[in-house]
C-alpha positions as CSV (number, residue, x, y, z in Angstrom):
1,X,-22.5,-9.7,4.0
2,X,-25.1,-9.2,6.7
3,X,-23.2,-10.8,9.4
4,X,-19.8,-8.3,8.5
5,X,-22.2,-5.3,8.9
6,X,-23.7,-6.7,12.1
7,X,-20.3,-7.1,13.3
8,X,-18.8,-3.9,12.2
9,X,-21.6,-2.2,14.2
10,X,-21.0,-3.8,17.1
11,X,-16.9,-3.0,17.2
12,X,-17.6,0.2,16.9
13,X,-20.6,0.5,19.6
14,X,-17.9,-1.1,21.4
15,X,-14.9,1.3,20.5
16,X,-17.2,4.3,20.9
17,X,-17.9,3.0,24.7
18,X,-14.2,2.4,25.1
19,X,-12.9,5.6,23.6
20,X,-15.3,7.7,26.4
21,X,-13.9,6.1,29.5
22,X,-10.0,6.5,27.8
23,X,-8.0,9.6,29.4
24,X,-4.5,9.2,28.3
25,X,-3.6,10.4,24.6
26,X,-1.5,8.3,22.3
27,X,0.2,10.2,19.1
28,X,-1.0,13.4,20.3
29,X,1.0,15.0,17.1
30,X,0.4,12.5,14.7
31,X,-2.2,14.1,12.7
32,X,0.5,17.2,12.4
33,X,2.7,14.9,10.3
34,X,2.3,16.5,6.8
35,X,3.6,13.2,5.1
36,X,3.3,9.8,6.6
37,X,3.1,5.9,5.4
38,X,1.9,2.7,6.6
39,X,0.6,-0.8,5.0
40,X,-2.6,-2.7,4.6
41,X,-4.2,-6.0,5.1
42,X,-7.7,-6.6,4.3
43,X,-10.4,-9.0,3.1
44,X,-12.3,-8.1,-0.4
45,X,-15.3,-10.2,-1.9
46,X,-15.8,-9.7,-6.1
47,X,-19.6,-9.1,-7.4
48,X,-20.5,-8.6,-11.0
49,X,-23.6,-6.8,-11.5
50,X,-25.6,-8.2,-14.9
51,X,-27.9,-6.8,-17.0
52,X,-29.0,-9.6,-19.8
53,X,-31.3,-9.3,-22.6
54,X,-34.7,-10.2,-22.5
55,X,-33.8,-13.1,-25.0
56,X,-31.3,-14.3,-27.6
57,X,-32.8,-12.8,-30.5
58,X,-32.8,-9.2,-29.2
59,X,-28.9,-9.4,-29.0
60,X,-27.9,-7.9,-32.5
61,X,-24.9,-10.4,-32.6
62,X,-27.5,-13.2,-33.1
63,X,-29.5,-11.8,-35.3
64,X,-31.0,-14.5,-37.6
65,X,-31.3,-14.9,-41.4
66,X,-34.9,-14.4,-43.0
67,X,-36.3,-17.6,-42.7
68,X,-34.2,-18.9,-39.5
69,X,-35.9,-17.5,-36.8
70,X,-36.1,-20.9,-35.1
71,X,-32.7,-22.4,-35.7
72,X,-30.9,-22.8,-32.9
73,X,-27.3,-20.8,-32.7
74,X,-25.0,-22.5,-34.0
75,X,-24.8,-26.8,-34.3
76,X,-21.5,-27.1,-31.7
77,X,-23.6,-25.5,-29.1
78,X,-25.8,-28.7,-29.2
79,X,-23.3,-31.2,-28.8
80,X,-23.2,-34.1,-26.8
81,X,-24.8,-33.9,-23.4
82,X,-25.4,-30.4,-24.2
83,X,-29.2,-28.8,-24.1
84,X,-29.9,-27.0,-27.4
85,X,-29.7,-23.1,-27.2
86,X,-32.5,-21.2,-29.3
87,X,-32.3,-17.7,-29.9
88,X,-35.9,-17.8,-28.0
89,X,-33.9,-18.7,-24.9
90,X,-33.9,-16.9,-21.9
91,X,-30.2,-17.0,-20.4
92,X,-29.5,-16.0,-17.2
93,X,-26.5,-15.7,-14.8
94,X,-25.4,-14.3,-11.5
95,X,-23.2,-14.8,-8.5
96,X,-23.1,-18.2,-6.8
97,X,-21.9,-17.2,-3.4
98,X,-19.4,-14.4,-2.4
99,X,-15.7,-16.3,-1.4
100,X,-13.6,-13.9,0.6
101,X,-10.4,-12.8,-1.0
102,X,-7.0,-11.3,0.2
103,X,-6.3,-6.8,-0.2
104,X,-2.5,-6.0,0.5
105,X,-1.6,-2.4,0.1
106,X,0.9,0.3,0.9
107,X,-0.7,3.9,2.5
108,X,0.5,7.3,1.7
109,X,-1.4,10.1,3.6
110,X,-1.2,13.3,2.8
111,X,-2.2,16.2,5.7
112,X,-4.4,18.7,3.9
113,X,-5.9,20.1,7.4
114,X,-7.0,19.3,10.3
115,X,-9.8,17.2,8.8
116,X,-9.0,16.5,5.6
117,X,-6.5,14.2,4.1
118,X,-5.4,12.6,0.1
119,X,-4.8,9.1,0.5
120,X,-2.9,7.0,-2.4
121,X,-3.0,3.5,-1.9
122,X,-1.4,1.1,-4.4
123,X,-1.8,-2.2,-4.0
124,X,-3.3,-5.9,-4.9
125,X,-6.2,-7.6,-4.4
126,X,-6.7,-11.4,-4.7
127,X,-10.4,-12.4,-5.2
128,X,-12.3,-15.0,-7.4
129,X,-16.2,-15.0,-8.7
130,X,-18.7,-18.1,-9.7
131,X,-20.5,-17.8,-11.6
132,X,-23.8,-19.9,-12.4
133,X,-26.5,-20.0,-15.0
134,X,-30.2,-21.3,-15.9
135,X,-28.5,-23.9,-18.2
136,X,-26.1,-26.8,-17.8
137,X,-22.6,-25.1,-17.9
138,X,-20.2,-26.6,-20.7
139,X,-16.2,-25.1,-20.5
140,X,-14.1,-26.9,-22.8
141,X,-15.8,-30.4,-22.2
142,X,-19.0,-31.8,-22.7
143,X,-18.7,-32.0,-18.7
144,X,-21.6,-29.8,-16.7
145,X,-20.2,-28.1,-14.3
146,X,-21.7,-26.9,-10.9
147,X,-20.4,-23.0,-11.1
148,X,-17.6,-21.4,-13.5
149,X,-14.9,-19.5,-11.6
150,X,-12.9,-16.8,-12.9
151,X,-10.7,-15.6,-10.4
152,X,-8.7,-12.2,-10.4
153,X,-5.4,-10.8,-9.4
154,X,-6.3,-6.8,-9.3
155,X,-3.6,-4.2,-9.3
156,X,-5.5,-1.5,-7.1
157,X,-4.7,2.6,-7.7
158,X,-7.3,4.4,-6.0
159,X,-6.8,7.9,-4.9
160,X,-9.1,8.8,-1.8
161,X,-10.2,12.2,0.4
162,X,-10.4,11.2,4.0
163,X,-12.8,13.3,6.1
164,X,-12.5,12.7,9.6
165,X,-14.1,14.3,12.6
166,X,-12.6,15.8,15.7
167,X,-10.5,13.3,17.6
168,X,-12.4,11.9,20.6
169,X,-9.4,11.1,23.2
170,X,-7.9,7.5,20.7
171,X,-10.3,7.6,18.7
172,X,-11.5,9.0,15.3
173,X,-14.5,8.3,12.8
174,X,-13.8,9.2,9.4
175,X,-15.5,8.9,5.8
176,X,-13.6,8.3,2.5
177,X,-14.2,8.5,-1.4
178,X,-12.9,9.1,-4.9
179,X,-11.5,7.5,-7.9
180,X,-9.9,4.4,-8.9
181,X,-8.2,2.3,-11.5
182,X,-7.5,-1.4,-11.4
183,X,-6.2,-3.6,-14.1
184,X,-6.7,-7.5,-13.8
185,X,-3.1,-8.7,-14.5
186,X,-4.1,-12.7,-13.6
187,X,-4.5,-14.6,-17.2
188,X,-3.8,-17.8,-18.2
189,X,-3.7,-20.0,-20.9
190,X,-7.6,-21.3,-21.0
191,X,-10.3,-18.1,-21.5
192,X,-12.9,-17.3,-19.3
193,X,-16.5,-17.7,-19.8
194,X,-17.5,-14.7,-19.7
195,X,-14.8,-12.3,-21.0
196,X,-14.2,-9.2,-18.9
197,X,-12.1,-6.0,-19.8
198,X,-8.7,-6.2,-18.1
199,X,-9.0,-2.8,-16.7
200,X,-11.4,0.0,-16.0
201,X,-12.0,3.2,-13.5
202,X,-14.0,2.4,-10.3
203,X,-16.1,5.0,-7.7
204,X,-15.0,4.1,-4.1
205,X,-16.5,5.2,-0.6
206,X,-16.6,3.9,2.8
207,X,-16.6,4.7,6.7
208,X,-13.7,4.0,8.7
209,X,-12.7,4.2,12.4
210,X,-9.0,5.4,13.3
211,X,-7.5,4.0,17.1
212,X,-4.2,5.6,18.6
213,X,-2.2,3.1,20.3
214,X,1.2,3.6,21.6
215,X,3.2,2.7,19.1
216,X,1.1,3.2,16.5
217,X,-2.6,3.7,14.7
218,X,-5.0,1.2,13.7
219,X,-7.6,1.9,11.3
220,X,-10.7,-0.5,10.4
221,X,-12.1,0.7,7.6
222,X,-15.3,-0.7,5.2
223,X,-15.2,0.1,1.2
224,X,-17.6,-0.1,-1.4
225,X,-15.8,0.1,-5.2
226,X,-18.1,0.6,-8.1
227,X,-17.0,0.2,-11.6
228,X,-18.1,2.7,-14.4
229,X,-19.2,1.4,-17.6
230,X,-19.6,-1.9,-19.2
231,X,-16.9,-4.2,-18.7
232,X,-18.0,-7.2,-20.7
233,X,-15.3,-8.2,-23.6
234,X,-15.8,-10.0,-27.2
235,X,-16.4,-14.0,-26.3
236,X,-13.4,-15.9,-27.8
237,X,-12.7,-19.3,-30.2
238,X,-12.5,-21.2,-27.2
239,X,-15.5,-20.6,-25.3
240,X,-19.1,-21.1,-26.1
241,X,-20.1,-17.8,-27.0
242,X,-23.5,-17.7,-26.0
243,X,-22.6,-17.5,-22.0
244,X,-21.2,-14.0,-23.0
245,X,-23.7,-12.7,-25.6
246,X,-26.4,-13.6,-23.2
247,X,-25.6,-10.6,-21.4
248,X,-25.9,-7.1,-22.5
249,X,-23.9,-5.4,-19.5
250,X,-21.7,-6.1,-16.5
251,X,-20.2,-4.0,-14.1
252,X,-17.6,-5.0,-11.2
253,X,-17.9,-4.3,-8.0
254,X,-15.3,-4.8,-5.3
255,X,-16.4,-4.6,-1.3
256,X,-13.5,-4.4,1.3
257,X,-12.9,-4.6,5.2
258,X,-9.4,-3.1,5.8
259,X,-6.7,-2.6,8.8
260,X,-4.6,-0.1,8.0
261,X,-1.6,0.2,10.3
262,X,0.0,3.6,10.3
């Protein structure tokens, strides 16, 4: 993620000393069109943000009888190969490693004025997590795996205000935010994990940088998409539940590089 910030900053240092040695304008009257459309192509990583509980026992759902404070959870969480989970235990998870992921959307723009725009872009993102944890993780076998993936398919609604400044010969810096809604519409047969909540409303904001070429305009734009709320779901039958219930909260977070071509 370092690296993708390094390397935004230098296009633009670069576009910026490009844009002041330009002299002739492409799409001088673009920006007057009060209705206008183009697509998107970008690349998205998926983060989960965790917040566990201090222990087993402090999560109500685990909860012991008087007299079985030391028993572990349950007897199928200690089977085979497995280590024994107490409700002393400390679980922990997080992200593995960001993978990049695929963003394909469709742009409406809406003129508003001269610097302000409504943006609706509906579209899908393609992403995966993996997850890992401070004990041996079991899925359906008595097999220890090296990281769990879940991986998404994300039906993207988010509604944005585009701020931009005055246009510097091609070029144009802008800033975006507002509201979102995705729904995760990629489920199959075997549960995951850690069970997430299909859908949920996300904050979004990000800088962008519009070029005028001939033909057309080329944006490059970086997004940060924040989910609100707790998004962590009931564990299932088929799962070991404990992966879930040792955390108390997750939100999901969604970062994205995107060309929009207009």
């Amino acid at each position: 993620m370092k690296r993708l910030f390094g390397f935004i900053i230098l296009l633009l240092i670069f576009v910026t000393g490009f844009a002041q040695r330009e002299k002739v304008k492409n799409l001088t009257t673009f920006d007057d069109k009060r209705l206008h459309f183009g697509f998107t192509i970008g690349v998205n990583t998926l983060d989960y943000e965790f917040d566990h509980w201090p222990n087993m026992r402090d999560n109500p759902a685990f909860n012991p009888a008087p007299g079985e404070s030391n028993a572990p959870v349950a007897d199928q969480f200690t089977a085979s190969g497995e280590i024994p989970i107490e409700r002393s235990d400390e679980l922990r998870t997080d992200i593995n490693t960001l993978v990049p992921g695929l963003t394909v959307a469709i742009v409406t723009n809406l003129r508003l004025g001269e610097y302000f725009d409504l943006r609706f872009l509906p579209g899908l993102s393609f992403g995966e997590r993996r997850l890992v944890y401070n004990v041996p993780i079991f899925d359906e076998t008595s097999v220890p795996l090296e990281y769990y993936s879940i991986k998404s398919t994300y039906i993207d609604l988010p509604l944005l205000f585009k701020y931009k400044s005055s246009r510097l010969n091609n070029q144009r810096p802008y800033l975006i935010a507002g509201p979102a809604f995705r729904v995760d519409i990629s489920k199959t047969g075997k549960e995951d994990l850690v069970k997430v909540k299909r859908g949920g409303f996300y904050l979004e904001g990000g800088v962008g940088w519009d070029t005028y070429l001939r033909f057309f305009k080329l944006s490059i734009e970086l997004k940060a998409s924040l989910g609100i709320g707790n998004k962590l779901n009931e564990p299932g039958d088929v799962q070991r539940p404990y992966y879930s219930q040792a955390i108390k909260s997750l939100k999901s977070n969604v970062f994205t590089l995107s060309f929009h071509f207009e």
